[in-house]
Backbone as CSV, one residue per row, in Angstrom:
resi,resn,N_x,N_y,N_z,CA_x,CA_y,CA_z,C_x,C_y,C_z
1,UNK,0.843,-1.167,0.000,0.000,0.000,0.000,0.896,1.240,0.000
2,UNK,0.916,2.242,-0.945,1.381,3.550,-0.670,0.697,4.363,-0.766
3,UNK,1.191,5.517,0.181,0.413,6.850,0.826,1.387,7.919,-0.026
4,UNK,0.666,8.633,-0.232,1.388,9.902,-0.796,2.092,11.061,0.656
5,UNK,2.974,11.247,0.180,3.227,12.183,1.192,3.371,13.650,1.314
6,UNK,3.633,14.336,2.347,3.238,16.293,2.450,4.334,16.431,0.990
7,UNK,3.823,17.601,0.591,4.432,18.159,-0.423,5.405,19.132,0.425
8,UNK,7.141,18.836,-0.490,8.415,19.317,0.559,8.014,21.109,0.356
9,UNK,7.476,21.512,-0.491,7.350,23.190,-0.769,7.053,23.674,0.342
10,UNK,6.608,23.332,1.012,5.515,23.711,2.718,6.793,23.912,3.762
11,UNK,8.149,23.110,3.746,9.167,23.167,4.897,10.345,23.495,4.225
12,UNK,10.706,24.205,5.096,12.420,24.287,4.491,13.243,23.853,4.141
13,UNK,14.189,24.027,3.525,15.049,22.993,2.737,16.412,23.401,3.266
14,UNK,17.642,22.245,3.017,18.693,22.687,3.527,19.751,22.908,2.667
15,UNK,20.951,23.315,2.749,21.745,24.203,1.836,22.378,23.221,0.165
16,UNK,21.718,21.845,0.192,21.231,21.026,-0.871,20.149,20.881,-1.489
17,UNK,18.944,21.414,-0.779,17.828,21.833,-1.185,17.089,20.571,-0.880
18,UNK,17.604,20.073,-0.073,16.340,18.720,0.683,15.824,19.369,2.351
19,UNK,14.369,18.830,1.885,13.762,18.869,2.971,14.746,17.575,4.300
20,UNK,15.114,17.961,5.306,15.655,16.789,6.413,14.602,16.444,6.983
21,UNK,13.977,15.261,7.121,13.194,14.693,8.018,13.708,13.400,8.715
22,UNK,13.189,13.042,9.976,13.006,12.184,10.754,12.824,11.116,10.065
23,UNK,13.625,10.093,10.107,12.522,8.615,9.416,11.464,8.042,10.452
24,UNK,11.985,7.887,11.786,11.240,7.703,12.792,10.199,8.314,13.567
25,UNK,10.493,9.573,13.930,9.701,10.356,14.547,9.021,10.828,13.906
26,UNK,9.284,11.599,12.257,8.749,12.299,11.369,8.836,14.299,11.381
27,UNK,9.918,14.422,12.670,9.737,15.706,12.936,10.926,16.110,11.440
28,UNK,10.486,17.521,11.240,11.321,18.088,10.009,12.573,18.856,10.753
29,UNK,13.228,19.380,10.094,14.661,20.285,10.203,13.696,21.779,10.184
30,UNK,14.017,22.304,11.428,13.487,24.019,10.353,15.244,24.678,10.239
31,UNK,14.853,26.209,9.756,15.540,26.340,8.966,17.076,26.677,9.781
32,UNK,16.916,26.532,11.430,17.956,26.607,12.130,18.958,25.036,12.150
33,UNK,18.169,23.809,11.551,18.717,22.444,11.562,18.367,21.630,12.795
34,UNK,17.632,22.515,13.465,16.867,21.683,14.528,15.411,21.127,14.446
35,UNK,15.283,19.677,14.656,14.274,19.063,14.936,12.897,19.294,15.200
36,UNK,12.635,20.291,14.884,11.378,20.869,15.956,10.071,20.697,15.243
37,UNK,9.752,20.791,13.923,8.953,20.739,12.642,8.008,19.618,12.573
38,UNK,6.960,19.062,13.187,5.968,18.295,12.753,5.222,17.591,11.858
39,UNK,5.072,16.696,10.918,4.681,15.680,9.829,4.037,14.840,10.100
40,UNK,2.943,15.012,10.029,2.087,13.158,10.106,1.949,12.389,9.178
41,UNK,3.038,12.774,8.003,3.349,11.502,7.484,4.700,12.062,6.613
42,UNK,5.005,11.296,6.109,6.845,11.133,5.402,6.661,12.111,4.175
43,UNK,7.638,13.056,4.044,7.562,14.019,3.355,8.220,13.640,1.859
44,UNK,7.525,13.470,0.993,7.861,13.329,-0.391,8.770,13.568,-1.161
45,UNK,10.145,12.950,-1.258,11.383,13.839,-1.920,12.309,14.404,-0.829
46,UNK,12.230,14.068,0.371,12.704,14.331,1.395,14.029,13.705,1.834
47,UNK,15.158,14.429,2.579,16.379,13.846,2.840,16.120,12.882,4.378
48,UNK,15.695,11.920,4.462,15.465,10.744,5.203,16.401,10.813,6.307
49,UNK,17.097,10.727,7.468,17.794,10.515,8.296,17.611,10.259,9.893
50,UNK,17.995,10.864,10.568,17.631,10.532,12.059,18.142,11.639,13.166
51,UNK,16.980,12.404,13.324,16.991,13.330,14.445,17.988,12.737,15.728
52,UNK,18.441,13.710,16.331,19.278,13.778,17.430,18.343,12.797,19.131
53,UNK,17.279,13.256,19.140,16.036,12.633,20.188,16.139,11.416,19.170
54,UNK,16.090,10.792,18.502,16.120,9.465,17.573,17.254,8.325,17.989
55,UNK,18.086,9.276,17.474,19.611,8.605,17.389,20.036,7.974,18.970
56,UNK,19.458,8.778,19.875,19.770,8.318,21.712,18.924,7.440,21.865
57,UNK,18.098,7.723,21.506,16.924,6.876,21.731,16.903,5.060,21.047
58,UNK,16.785,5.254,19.761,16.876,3.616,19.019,18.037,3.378,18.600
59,UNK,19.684,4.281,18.492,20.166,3.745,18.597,21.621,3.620,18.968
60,UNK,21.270,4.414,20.396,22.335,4.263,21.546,22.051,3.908,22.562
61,UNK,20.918,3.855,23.473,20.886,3.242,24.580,20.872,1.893,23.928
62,UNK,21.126,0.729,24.827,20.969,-0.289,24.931,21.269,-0.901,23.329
63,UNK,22.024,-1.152,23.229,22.640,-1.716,21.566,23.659,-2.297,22.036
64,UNK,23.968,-3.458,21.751,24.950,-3.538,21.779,25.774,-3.734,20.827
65,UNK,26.838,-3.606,20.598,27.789,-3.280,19.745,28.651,-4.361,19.037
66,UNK,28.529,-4.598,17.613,28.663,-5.869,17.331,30.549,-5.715,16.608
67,UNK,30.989,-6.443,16.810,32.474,-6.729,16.259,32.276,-7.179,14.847
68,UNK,32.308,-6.248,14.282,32.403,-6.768,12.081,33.455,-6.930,11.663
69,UNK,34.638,-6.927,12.593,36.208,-6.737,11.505,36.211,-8.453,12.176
70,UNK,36.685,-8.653,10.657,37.197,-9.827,11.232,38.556,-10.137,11.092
């Protein structure tokens, strides 16, 4: 099933001209690069990544840390 999502014209864009959003939370970048910006759903054409409240959250507490070099 796909949903269309907010049109990026509505939020600010960053000095690449992508909207930054939350993949998780869904909050946007405003135009200071902070988190603060609201979406109830995934912004269309949008630079996908992971807010700072995100990143502590799913994936630094409690992870543990896996050894890949072999």
């Amino acid at each position: 099933m796909s949903t269309r999502g907010d049109a990026p014209e509505k939020y600010p864009v960053d000095i690449n001209g992508f909207v930054r959003q939350c993949a998780w939370c869904r909050r946007i970048a405003d135009a200071d690069g902070q988190y603060r910006l609201v979406s109830a759903s995934l912004v269309h054409g949008a630079s996908h990544g992971c807010c700072e409240a995100c990143a502590i959250r799913f994936l630094g507490h409690g992870a543990a840390k896996s050894n890949l070099a072999a």
